[in-house]
C-alpha positions as CSV (number, residue, x, y, z in Angstrom):
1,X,0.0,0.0,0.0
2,X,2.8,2.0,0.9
3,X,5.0,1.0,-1.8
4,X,3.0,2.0,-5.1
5,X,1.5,5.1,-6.1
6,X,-1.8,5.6,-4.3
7,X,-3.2,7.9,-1.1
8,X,-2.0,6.2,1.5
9,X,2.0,6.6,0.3
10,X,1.6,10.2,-0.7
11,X,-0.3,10.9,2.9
12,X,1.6,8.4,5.2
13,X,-2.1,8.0,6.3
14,X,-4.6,5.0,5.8
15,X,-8.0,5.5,7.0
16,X,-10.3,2.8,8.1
17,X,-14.0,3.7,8.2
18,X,-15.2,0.4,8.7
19,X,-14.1,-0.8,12.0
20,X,-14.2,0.7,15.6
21,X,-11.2,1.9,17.3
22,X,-11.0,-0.9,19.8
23,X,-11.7,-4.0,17.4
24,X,-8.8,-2.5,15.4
25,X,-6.1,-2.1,18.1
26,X,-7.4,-5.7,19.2
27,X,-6.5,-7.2,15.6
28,X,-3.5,-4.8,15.3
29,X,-2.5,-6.9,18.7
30,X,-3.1,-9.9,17.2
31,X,-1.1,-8.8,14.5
32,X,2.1,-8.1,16.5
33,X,1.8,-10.5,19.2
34,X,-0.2,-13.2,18.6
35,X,-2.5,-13.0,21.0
36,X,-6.1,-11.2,21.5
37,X,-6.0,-10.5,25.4
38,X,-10.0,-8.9,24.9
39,X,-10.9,-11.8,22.4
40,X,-13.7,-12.7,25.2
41,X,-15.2,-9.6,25.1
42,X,-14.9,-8.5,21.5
43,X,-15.3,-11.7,19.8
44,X,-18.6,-11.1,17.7
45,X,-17.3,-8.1,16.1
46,X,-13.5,-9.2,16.2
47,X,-14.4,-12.1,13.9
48,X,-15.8,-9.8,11.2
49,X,-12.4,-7.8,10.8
50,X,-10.5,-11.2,11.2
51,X,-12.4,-12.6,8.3
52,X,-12.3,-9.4,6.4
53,X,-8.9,-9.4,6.9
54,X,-8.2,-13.0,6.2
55,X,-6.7,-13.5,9.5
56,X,-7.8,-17.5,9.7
57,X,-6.1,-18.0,13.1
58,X,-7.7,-15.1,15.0
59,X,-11.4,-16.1,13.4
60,X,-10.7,-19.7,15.2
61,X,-10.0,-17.9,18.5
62,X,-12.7,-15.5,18.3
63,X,-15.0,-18.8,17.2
64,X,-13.8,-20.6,20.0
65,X,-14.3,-17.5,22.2
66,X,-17.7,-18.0,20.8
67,X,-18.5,-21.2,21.4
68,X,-17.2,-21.6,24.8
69,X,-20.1,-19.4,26.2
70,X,-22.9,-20.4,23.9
71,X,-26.1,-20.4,25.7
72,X,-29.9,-19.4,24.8
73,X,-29.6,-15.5,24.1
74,X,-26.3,-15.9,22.2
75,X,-27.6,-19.4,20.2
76,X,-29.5,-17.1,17.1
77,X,-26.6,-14.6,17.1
78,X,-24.1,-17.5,16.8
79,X,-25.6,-19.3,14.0
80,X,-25.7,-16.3,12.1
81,X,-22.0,-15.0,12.9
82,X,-21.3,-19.0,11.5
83,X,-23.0,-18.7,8.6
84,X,-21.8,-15.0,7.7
85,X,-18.5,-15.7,7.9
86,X,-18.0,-19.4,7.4
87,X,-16.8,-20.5,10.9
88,X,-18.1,-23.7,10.5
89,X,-17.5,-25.0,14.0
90,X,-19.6,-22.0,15.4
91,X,-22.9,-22.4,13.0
92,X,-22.6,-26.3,13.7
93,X,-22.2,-25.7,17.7
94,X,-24.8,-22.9,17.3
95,X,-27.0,-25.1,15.6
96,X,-26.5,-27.9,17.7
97,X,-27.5,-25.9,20.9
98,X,-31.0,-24.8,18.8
99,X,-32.1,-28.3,18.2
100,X,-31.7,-29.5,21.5
């Protein structure tokens, strides 16, 4: 991005509009550490950027963040997050929970 002739070289700036501040310093984390220290309490919206950002490894933790506190007013939420952005283990778990 920086490298080639576009906005972000000639301003030294990138802007991201799509993401709130603390979701981002969470992935940027991630990013340089491997480890999401807030994954628990970010993990519905920290899975969007992950997958947006094709950061596989941080979509399993925040899937497995997920998962580990399924329960009934989570259940719908989690089957969609699964479905939206293929965490396959989440829908499955998700839908799991519904049928019982």
């Amino acid at each position: 991005m920086f490298m080639n002739n576009t906005k972000e070289n000639q301003t030294g700036r990138v802007d991201i509009k799509d993401m709130e501040a603390d979701i981002l310093e969470e992935m940027i984390t991630y990013i340089y550490t491997g480890t999401s220290p807030n994954v628990h309490q970010m993990a519905s919206k920290l899975i969007a950027a992950a997958d947006m950002h094709c950061l596989d490894h941080l979509k399993l933790i925040c899937e497995d963040a997920l998962c580990s506190r399924l329960d009934v007013a989570s259940a719908a939420e989690n089957l969609i997050l699964g479905d939206l952005y293929r965490a396959r283990h989440l829908k499955q778990d998700a839908l799991t929970f519904i049928n019982l």
